[in-house]
N, C-alpha and C positions, 0 to 999 in steps of 0.2 A: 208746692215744694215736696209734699211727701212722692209726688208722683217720679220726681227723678229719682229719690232716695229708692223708692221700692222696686224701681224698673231697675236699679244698680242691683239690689241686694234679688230680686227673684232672677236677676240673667246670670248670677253668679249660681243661684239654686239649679237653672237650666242647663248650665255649662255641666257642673259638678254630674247632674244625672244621667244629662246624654252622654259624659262619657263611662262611667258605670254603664247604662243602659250597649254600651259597644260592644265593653268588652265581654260581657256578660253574650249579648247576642251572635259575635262569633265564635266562641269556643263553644256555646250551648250542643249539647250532644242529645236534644230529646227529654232528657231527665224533666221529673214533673216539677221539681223542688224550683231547678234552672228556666224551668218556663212561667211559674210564679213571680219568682225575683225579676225574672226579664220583665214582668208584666207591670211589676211594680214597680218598679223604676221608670217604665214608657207612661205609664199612667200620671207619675210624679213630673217629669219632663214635658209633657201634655199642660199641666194644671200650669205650674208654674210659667211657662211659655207664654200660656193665654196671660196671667197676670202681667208678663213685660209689654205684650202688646196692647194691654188696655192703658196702663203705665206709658207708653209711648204717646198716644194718641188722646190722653189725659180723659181718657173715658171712665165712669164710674164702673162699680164690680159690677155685674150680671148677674141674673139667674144663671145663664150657663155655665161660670167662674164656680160659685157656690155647688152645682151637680159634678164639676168634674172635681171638686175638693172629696163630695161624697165618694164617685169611683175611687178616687185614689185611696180614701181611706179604706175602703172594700178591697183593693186588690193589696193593699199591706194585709188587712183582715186573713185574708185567704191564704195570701204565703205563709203567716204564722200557723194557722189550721194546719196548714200542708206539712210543714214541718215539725209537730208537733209529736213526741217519741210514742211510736206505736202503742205501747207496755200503756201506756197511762192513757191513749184516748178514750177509754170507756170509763173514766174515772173523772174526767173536768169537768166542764160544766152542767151542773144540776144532773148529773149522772148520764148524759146522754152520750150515744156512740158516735163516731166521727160523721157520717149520713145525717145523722139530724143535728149536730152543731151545724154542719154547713149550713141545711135547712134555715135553724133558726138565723143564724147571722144575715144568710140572706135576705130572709124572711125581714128583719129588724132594718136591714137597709134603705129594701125599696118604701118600707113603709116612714123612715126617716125623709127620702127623697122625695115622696108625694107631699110630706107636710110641709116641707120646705116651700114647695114647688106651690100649694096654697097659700102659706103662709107670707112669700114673697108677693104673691098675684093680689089679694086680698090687701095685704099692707099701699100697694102701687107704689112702693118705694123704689127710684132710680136715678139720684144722683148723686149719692154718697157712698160712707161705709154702712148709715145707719140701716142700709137695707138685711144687714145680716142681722142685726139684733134678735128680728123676729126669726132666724134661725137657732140663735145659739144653743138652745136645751135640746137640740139636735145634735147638732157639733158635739155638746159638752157629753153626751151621752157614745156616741163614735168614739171620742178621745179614751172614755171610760172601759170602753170594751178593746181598745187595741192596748192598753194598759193592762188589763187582765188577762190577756191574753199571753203577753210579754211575759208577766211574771207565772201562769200557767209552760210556759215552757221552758224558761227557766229553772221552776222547781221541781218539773217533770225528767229534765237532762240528767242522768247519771255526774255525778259530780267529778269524776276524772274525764267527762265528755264534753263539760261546761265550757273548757277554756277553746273549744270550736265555735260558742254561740254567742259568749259574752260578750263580743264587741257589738255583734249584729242587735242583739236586746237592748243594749249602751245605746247605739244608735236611733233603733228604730221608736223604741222607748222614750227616746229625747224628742222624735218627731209629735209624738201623741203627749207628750206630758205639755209641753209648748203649745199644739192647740186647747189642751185642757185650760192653760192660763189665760192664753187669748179671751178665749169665750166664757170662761166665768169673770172676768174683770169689763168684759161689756155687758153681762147680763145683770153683773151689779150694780155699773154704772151709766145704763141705758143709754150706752156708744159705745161702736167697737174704739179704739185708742188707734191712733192712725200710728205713731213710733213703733208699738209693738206691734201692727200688722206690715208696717214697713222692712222690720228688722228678723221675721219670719223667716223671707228667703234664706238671709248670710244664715239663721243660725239653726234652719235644717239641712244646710247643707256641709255642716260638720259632718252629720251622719254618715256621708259618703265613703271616708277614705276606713271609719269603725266597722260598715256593712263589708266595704272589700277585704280587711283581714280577713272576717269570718266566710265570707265568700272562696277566698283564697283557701282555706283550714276545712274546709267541706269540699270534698272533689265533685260529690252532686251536685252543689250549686252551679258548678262550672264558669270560676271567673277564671280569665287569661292576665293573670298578673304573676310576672315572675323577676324580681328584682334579684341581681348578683348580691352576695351575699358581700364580696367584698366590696361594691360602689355602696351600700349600704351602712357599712362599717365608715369609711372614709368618708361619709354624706355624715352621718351621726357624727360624725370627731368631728369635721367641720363645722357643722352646724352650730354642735357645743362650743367649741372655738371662738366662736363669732359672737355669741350670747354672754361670753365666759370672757371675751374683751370689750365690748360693748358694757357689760357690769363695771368692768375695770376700769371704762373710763368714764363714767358715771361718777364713781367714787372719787376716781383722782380727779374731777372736776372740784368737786364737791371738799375735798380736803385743799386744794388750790383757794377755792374762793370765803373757806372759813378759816383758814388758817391763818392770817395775817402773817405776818413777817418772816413766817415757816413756812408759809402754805408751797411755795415754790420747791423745796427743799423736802417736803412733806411730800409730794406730790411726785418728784423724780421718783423718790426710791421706794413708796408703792407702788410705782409703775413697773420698775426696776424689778422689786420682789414679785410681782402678779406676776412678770412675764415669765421668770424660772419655773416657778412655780408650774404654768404652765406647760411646759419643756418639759419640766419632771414627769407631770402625770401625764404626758402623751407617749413620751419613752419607757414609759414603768411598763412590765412584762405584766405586772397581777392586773393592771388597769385595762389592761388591753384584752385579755385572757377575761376580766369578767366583762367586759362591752360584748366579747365576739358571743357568751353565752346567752347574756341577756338579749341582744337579738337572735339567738337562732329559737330561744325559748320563747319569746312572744313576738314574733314577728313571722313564722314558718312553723308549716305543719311538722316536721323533721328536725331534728337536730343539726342535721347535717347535710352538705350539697355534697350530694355523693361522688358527683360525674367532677368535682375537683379536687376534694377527698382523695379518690383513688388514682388521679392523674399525680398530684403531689405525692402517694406514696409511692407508688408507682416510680417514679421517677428520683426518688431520695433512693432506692432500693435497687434501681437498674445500674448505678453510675458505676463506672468500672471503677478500679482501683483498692487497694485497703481498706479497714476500717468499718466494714460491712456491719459488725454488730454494734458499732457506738451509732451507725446510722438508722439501724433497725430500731433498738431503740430510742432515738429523737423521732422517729416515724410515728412508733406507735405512740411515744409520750403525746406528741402534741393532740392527737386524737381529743387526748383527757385533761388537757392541759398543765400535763404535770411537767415537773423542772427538773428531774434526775432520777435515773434509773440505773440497774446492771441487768446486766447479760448474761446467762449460766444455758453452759452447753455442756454435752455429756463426752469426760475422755476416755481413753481406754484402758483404764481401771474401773469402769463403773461407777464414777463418780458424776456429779452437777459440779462445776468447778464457773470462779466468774471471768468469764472470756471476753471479756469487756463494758464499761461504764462509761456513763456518759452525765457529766459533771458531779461527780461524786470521784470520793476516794476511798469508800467505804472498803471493806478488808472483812472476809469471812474464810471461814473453814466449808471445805468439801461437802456437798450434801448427797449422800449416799443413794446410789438409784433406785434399795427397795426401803427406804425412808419412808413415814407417813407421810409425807406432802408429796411427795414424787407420786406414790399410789395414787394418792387420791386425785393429782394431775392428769396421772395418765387414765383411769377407770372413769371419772367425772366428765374430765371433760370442761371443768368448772372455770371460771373466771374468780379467783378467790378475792374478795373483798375484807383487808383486815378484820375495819371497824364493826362491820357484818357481824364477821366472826366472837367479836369480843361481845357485843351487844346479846347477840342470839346464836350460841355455838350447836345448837342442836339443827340447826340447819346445814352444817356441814358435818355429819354425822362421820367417823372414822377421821377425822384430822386430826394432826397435834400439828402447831406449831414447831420449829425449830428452834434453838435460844437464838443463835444469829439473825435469825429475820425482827427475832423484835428488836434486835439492837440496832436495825438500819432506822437510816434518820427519815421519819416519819412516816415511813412503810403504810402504802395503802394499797395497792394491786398487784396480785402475784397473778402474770397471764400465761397460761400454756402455748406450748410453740407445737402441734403436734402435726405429724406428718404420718396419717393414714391413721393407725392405732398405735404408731412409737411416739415417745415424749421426747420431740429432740431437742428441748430444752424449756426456758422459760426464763419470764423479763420480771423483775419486781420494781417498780414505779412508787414513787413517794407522792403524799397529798396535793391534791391540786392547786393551782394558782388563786382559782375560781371555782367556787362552788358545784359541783357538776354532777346531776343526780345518774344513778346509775340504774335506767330503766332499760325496760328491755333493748330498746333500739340501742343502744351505750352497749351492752352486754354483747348482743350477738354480733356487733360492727370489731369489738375485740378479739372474737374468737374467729371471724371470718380473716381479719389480718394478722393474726398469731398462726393462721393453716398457712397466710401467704407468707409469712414470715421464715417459718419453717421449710418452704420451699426454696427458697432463694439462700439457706443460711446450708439446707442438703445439695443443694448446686454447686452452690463455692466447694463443700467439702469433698465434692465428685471431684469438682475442678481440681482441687489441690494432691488430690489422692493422681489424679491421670497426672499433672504434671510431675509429680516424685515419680510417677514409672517411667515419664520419658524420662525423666534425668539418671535413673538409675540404668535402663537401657543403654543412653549415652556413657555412663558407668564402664559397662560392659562392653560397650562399642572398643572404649582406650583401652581395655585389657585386653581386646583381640590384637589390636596395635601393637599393645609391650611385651603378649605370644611373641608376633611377628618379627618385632627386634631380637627379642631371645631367640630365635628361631635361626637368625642372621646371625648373632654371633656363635649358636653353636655350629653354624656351618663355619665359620671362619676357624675356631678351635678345631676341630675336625678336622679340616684340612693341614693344619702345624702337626698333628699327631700321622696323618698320615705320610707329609714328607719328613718327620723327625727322624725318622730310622735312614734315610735317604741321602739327607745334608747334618747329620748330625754333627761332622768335623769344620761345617762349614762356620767361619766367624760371623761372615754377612750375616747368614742363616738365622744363629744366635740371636741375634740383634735385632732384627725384625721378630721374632718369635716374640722377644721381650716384651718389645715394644707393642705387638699385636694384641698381647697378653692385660699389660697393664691397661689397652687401650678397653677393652673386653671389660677389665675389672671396674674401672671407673664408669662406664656404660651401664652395667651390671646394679650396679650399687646407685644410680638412675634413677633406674627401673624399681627398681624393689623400693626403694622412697616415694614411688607413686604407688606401686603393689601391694605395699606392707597395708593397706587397710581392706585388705581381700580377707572373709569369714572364713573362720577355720574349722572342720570340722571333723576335730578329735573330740574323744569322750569325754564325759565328765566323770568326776571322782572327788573324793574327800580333799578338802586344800586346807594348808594351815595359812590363817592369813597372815602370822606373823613375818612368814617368810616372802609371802606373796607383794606385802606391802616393802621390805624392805630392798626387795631387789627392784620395783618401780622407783624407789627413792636413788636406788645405787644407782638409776640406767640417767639419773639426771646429776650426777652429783658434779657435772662443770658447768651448770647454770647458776644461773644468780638470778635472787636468792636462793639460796640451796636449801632445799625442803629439809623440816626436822620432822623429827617419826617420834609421836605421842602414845606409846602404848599403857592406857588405862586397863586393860584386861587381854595378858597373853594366854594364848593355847587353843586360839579360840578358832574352828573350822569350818568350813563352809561344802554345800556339792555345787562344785563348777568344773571349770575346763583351765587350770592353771594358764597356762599360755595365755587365752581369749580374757581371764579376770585380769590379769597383770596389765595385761595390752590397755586393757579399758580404765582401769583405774592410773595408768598411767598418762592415755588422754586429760583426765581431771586433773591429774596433779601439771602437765607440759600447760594446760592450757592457763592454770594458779598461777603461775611462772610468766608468763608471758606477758599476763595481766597484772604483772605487780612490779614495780619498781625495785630497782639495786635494794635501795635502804629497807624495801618491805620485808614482812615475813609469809611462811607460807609454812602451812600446819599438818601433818597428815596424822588423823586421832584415830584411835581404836579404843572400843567400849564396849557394852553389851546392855543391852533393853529389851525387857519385855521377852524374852526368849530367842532376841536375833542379835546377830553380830552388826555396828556401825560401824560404818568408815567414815570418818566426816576431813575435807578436804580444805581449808580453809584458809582464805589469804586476804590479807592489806590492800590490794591491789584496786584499780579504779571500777568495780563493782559494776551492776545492769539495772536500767528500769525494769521494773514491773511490767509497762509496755512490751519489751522487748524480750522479756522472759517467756510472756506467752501467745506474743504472734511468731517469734525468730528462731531463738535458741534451741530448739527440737525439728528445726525444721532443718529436714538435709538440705547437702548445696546451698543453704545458706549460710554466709560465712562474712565477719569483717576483715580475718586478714587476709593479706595481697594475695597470698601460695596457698590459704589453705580450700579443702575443698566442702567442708561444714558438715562432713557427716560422723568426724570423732564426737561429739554429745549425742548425734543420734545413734551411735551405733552401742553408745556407753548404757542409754537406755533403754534401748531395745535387750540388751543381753541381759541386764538386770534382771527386766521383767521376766526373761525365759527361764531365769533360774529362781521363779520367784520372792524376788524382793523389788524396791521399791527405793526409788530417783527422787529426792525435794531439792529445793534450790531456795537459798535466801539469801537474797544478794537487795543493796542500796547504793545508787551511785554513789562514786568517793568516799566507798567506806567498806567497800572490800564484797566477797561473796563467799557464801558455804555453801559445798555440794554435798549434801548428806546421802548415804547410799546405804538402806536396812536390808539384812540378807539373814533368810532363815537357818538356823546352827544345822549342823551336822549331828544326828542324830549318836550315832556310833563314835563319838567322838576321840575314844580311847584307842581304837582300831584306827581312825582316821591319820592320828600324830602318826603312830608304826608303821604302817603305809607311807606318808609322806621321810620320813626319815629311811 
């Protein structure tokens, strides 16, 4: 009986090593480490082989069965030797250097093989197991030195080097602790135990799949296993799945058949709740987020599969259309597993402003370009780690925080977006789903896609910069067009001025002029409705804005709502270009108007702060997303209504800026918008009123 049992359990041990023993031997590159393990695996596959065929053929063990146990225990011997951390071989055993351990081990071997090799001859034992007896304080003595050897290399490993070796030491370790059992429970019990020499093969052949991690986690070894991370992931949720219903209905049996008159009843609706249950934790974000760590952490030498890594960023980051920073950031969040980030790109005030989020609503103030974090951004170079920070701030020498970043909800990475030596911006990410340590490879995989980040975020802004000049070009184009009209009708006036003197008695005459005329005016008046938004360029000089606001108000006063004029502080003057400020501020208040209803109101306020004059514009009317305030509304040629052409807000901002003040907007849908507009006073201000009067 044992002989079927052990021919099952050492063909399973043969299978397990020849194919270890494969793939190890084609990818082997030479390496010595790789030529050891090859050896010792062939050696193992050797051993075990011979046992299935004696097993087959219901032959008793042999001497030759017993010598090839010794090789194989020799050529594991050897691989650990071999592998054993340079720094410490002059330091193991009994102080000897790596040359005479080999020596002695060898030395110990063959002189183990000879005793055997008497020991069997002498005994003339040959049709059982008890022929090994007379070997075992052989055996038990082998088992003893591949053991110490284990734990000699183990302790010798660098301890951040350890999690490359531990499986193979778990492994190999288990094959030597196992013969240790073997052979001391027969030399106690003068018989080897046939079960537990039967049961030998199955349970060194665990060892297999522990050696190929570490095999795998050592490039020298050179094993050829390389499993996709995602059939990995989806093998593991399976698997658990299956173990995780399998339990489940274990139990519901078992509440079935003690349940009595419930047990049915019992039995539905823990099946009922198991299976939600289920559903839940396979759809949960943080469940899935810690599976994908914990395999890439003990399952691969790398955190990360690079070549799909960079196809999926790659590819979130190519796709045309909008939206490009809420995409950059879910790119680089998921790297780290994080669930919400923003966006801060640099506008042109010199500020960090946030140009898009991505599931958050978070809301901050401006963060100034020579700020300490922006410094230390752009000079470092750094990937800032909050909790880092807080723990051991002397490592980021020259920071301060910001007060808004500690106010974001659970702030953990502030990553640089840099392009060349400019900071063109940076992402702040909140804590991760999943635990995710931040070692080097984590570090430098975020700054390497913060450079590509920054590439593709300065491309779109190329892009966007050439398309405003074709559009402005076409601008230009229509005004050579409405020259050209003009052009046509002052030839047609021209010509009524030259025959007027000629037919002036004429009535005809009359009457076509009229009509030439009126025809000319309305044409005229056309043009100049497409025209009127051509840059003017007259001087600037001292404006009083009280006049400046009321004649904008006057130039609308048959729209509805009709603007009321709030002046909290008169007299107050500005240097602009009267004409160009009126125009512009007249945009803001046409556009309150438009945006507001009959019943609405519409506000135009004048105040003074901080040494500059405010205009604040402000209306009922059905308000802007946040969205659209800072992808749209600044953007020329872009426009919601039918006729307009969308460069009155950019043209209102632009002029601001040249006369040095500064454009806010705070607008919420269905609840109206304020266009705030800060403009520095006029210095001479006494001269400025006498001038304008």
């Amino acid at each position: 009986m044992w002989s079927v049992i052990a021919g099952v359990s050492y063909s399973v041990a043969t299978a397990a090593y020849l194919l270890l023993f494969a793939l190890l031997l084609v990818r082997w590159r030479g390496g010595r480490h790789g030529a050891l393990l090859v050896l010792a695996c062939g050696m193992t596959v050797v051993w075990a082989g011979a046992i299935v065929l004696a097993a087959m053929r219901n032959l008793p063990i042999s001497m030759q069965i017993g010598l090839l146990e010794i090789l194989r225990n020799a050529s594991w011997s050897a691989f650990l030797l071999g592998v054993l951390s340079p720094s410490y071989r002059t330091h193991l055993i009994l102080g000897l250097r790596l040359s005479k351990q080999v020596v002695l081990f060898a030395g110990l071997y063959l002189l183990l093989a000879l005793t055997y090799i008497v020991a069997y001859v002498d005994d003339g034992v040959v049709g059982d197991l008890a022929g090994m007896i007379s070997g075992s304080p052989g055996f038990i003595i082998m088992a003893v030195m591949g053991m110490l050897l284990i734990e000699q290399l183990f302790r010798s490993t660098a301890e951040k080097s350890r999690w490359a070796i531990k499986f193979a030491c778990l492994g190999i370790g288990g094959i030597f602790a196992y013969d240790f059992y073997l052979y001391v429970d027969a030399l106690l019990f003068r018989q080897v135990n046939a079960e537990i020499w039967a049961a030998r093969g199955g349970a060194i052949a665990f060892a297999v799949p522990l050696i190929a991690v570490s095999a795998a986690r050592n490039p020298d070894w050179s094993v050829g296993i390389s499993v996709s991370r995602r059939i990995l992931f989806h093998s593991v949720t399976l698997i658990g799945s299956a173990i995780y219903l399998l339990t489940v209905a274990a139990a519901g049996y078992y509440l079935r058949f003690f349940g009595g008159e419930w047990g049915s009843v019992l039995q539905a609706t823990f099946l009922f709740g198991a299976f939600f249950l289920l559903v839940a934790v396979l759809f949960s974000g943080t469940f899935r987020s810690w599976l994908r760590v914990f395999i890439s952490k003990h399952f691969y030498n790398y955190g990360y599969d690079y070549r799909e890594e960079w196809l999926k960023f790659t590819r979130m980051l190519s796709v045309e259309g909008p939206q490009l920073g809420e995409r950059a950031i879910e790119a680089i969040a998921q790297l780290v597993e994080s669930s919400k980030g923003v966006l801060y790109t640099r506008n042109e005030t010199d500020q960090y402003v946030a140009s898009a989020k991505w599931n958050t609503s978070f809301a901050n103030e401006p963060e100034p370009a020579d700020s300490a974090l922006c410094n230390f951004l752009r000079n470092r170079q750094w990937i800032i780690d909050i909790q880092e920070f807080d723990a051991q701030p002397e490592k980021y020498e020259g920071l301060s925080l910001p007060g808004w970043l500690r106010q974001f909800p659970q702030a953990w990475l502030v990553v640089p977006l840099m392009q060349n030596t400019t900071l063109l911006g940076f992402v702040v990410l909140s804590e991760a789903r999943s635990k995710v340590t931040l070692n080097w490879e984590v570090l430098d995989l975020l700054k390497i896609v913060g450079i590509q980040t920054a590439g593709y975020l300065a491309k779109q802004e190329s892009a966007d910069a050439l398309a405003v000049a074709r559009q402005f070009e076409t601008f230009n184009r229509m005004s050579t067009f409405v020259v050209h009209d003009l052009k046509n009708l002052v030839a047609q006036l021209a010509l009524l001025v030259a025959n007027a003197e000629k037919h002036k008695g004429s009535e005809e005459f009359q009457r076509d002029m009229v009509e030439t005329i009126e025809h000319a005016v309305v044409k005229m008046r056309v043009l100049l409705q497409k025209f009127n938004r051509e840059s003017t360029t007259e001087k600037s000089g001292p404006v009083v804005l009280d006049k400046i606001l009321q004649q904008a108000i006057a130039s609308k006063g048959a729209a509805e709502p009709k603007p009321q004029l709030d002046l909290h502080r008169s007299g107050l003057a500005v240097s602009a270009n009267a004409v160009r400020l009126e125009r512009v501020i007249g945009h803001l208040i046409q556009n309150a108007v438009e945006a507001t209803p009959r019943g609405g109101q519409v506000t135009v306020r004048l105040t003074e702060q901080d040494g500059s004059a405010v205009i604040e514009v402000i209306d009922t009317g059905s308000g802007m997303s946040e969205q659209f305030i800072q992808a749209r509304l600044f953007k020329p040629f872009e426009s919601t209504k039918a006729a307009g052409m969308g460069i009155g807000v950019f043209e209102t901002r632009e002029y601001v800026h040249q006369i040095g003040g500064q454009l806010d907007v705070d607008s919420e849908p269905s609840k109206g918008t304020t266009f705030r507009v800060s403009l520095p006073l006029y210095v001479d201000e006494q001269d400025c009123v006498s001038n304008a009067a």
